[in-house]
C-alpha positions in Angstrom: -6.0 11.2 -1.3 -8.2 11.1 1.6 -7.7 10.2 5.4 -7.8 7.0 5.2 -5.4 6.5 1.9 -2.8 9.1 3.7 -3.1 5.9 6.3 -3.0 3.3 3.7 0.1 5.0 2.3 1.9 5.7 5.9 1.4 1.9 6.8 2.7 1.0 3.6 5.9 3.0 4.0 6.8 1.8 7.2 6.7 -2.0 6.1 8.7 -1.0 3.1 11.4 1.5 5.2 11.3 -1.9 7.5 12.2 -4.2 4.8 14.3 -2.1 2.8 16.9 -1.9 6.0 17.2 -5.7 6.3 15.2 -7.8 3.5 14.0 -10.9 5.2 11.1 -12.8 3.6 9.4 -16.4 4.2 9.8 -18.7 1.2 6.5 -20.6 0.3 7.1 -24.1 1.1 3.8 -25.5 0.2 2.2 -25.6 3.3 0.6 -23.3 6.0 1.4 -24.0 9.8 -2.3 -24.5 10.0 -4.1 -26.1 12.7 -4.7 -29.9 11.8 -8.7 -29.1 12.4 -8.8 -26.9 9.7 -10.6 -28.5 6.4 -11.2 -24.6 4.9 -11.0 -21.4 4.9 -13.3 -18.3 4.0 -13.1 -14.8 3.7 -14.4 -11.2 1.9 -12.3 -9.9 -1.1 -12.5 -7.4 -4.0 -11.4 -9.4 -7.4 -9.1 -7.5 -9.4 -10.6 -8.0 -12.7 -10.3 -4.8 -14.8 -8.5 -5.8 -18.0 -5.6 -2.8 -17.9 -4.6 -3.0 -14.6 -4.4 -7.0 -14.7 -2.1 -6.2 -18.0 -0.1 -3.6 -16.3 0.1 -6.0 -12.8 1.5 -8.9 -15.0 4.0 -7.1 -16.8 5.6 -6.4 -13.8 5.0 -9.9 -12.3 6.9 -11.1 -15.2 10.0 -8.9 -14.3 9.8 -10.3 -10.9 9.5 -13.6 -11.9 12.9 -12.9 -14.1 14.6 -12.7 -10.6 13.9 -16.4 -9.7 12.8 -15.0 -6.2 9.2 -15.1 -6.3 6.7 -18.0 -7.1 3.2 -15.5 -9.2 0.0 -16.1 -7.6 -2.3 -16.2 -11.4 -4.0 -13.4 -12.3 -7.2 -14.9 -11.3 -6.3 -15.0 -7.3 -5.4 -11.4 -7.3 -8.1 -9.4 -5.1 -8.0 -7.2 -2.6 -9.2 -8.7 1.1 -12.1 -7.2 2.6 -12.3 -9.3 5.9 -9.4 -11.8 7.2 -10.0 -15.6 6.7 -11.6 -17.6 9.3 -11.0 -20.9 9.4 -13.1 -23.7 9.4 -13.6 -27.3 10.4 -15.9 -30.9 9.2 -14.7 -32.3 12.7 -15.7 -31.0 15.8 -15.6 -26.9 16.1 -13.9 -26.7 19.5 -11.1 -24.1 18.4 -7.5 -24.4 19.6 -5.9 -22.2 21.0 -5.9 -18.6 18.6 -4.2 -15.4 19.2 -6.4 -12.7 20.2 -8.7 -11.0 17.7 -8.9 -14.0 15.7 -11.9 -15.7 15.0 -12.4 -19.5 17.1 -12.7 -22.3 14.5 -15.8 -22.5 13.0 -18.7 -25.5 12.0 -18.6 -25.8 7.7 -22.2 -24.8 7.9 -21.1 -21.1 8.6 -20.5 -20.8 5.5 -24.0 -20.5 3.7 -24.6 -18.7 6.4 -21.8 -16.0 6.2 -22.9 -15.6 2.4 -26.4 -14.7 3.2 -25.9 -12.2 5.6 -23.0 -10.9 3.7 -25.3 -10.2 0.7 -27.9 -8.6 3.0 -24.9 -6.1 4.0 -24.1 -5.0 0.6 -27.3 -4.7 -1.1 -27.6 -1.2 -0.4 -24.2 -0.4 -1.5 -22.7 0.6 -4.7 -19.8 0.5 -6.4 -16.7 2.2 -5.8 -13.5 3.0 -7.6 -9.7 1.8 -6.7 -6.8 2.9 -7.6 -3.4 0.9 -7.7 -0.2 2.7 -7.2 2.9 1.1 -6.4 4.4 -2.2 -5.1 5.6 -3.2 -1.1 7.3 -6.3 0.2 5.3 -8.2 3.0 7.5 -11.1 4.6 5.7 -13.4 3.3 4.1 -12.1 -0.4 4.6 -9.5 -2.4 2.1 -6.9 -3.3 0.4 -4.2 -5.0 -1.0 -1.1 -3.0 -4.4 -0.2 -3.8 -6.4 2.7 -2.4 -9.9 3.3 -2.2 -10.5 6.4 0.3 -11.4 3.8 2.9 -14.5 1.9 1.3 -12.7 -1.4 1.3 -11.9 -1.1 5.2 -15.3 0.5 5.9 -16.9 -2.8 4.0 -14.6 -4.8 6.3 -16.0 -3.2 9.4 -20.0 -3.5 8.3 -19.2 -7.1 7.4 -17.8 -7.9 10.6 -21.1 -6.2 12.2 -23.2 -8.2 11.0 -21.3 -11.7 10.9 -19.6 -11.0 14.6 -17.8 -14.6 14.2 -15.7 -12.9 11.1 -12.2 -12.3 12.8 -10.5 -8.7 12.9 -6.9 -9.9 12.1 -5.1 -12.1 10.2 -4.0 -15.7 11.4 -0.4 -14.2 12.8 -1.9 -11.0 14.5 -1.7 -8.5 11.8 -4.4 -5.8 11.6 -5.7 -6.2 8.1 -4.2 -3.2 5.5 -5.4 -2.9 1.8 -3.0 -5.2 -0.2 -2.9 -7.3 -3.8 -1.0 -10.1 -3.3 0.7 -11.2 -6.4 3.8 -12.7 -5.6 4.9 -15.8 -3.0 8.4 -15.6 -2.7 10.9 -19.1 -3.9 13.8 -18.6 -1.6 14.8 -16.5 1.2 18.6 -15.6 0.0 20.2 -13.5 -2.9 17.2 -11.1 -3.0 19.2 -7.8 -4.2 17.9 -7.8 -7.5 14.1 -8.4 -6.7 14.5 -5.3 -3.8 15.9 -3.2 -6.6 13.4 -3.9 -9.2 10.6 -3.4 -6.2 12.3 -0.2 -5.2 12.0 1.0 -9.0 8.4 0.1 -9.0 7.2 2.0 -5.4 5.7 4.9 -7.0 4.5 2.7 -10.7 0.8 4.1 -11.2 -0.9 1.3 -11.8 -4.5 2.2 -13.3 -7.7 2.5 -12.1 -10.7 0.3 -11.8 -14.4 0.1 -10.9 -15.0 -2.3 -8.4 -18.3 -3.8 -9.2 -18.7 -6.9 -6.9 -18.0 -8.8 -3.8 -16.3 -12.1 -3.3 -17.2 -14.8 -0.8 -14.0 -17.4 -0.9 -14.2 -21.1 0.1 -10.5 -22.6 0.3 -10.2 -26.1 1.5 -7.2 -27.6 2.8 -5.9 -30.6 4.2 -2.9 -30.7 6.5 -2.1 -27.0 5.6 -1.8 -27.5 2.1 -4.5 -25.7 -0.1 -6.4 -27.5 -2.3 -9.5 -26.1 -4.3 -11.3 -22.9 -4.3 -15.2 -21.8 -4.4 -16.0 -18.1 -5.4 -19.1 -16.5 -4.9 -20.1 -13.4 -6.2 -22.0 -10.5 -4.7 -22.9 -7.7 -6.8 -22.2 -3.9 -5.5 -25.5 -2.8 -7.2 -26.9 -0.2 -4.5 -26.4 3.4 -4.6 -23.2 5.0 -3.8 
């Protein structure tokens, strides 16, 4: 474990020490408190697509499920997020008012544009491998912890180089840390079960695998609610 996955793991445990104390999550409800401009969203992410660690991530969703406390993102969602979402407009792109270090709301067109530079980025860069140990409980999902000695976050910051309008945090301020999200959570009450079977799970090695491409995500939505999703893949064929 390098540096930068002593870091991954640090963050991690204080979120988990945090929650642990006084478990307080954020049901889904269905919608996000989104601005009414927004029509999509797009972002960066690593897909989670290596046959064993999908099996050994769904055994364990299952479990979770078994508690009634959690809604299961499917298997096909789970990746790990390279750069935060921006979000994105049809109507006019004057952005309301964001926190700071989020990106301003952005013209549909950005889109083909983010995807070619993005692919210019990552030509020269190769695969790398991640490894997925353990589980934490974000207020409002609940993931996997995958480290990758600080390519993902490195990717994130070469990305945001050469696409500037890319935002460095998340919609609610967070600085972005190396997640899978695999769970929503159903109800915000009578959680003691789901925090025990997550506490049993913290130090679960998960597998390893090879990740091989890049994603480029389109989401649309329409008054916060998402609706349906465009993936485009960029391979990591460059040399390590």
């Amino acid at each position: 474990m390098n540096e930068a996955d002593r870091e991954t793991a640090k963050r991690h445990q204080a979120i988990w020490e945090e929650f642990h104390r006084r478990p307080t999550v954020s049901a889904w409800t269905g919608r996000l408190p989104l601005p009414p401009e927004v029509t999509a969203t797009a972002g960066f992410v690593i897909p989670v697509d290596d046959a064993s660690v999908s099996s050994r991530l769904q055994g364990i969703v299952s479990r979770l499920e078994a508690t009634g406390c959690v809604n299961p993102f499917p298997p096909d969602y789970w990746h790990i997020t390279i750069v935060p979402p921006v979000m994105l407009t049809s109507g006019d792109p004057t952005p309301p008012p964001l926190p700071a270090g989020q990106a301003a709301l952005l013209p549909i067109p950005f889109i083909a544009e983010a995807l070619e530079k993005g692919r210019k980025v990552v030509q020269s860069l190769g695969p790398f491998d991640v490894a997925v140990h353990g589980l934490n409980a974000f207020r409002d999902v609940l993931v996997a912890v995958p480290y990758d000695g600080g390519r993902g976050l490195e990717l994130g910051r070469l990305l945001r180089s050469a696409i500037p309008e890319l935002p460095e945090r998340y919609p609610d301020g967070h600085e972005p840390l190396p997640h899978i999200s695999l769970t929503q959570y159903g109800r915000e009450d009578r959680l003691g079960e789901m925090v025990e079977l997550i506490q049993t799970e913290r130090d679960t090695d998960i597998g390893c695998f090879r990740a091989h491409r890049l994603e480029m995500f389109v989401l649309s939505w329409r008054n916060g609610v998402p609706g349906r999703v465009e993936k485009n893949e960029i391979p990591l064929e460059g040399q390590p």
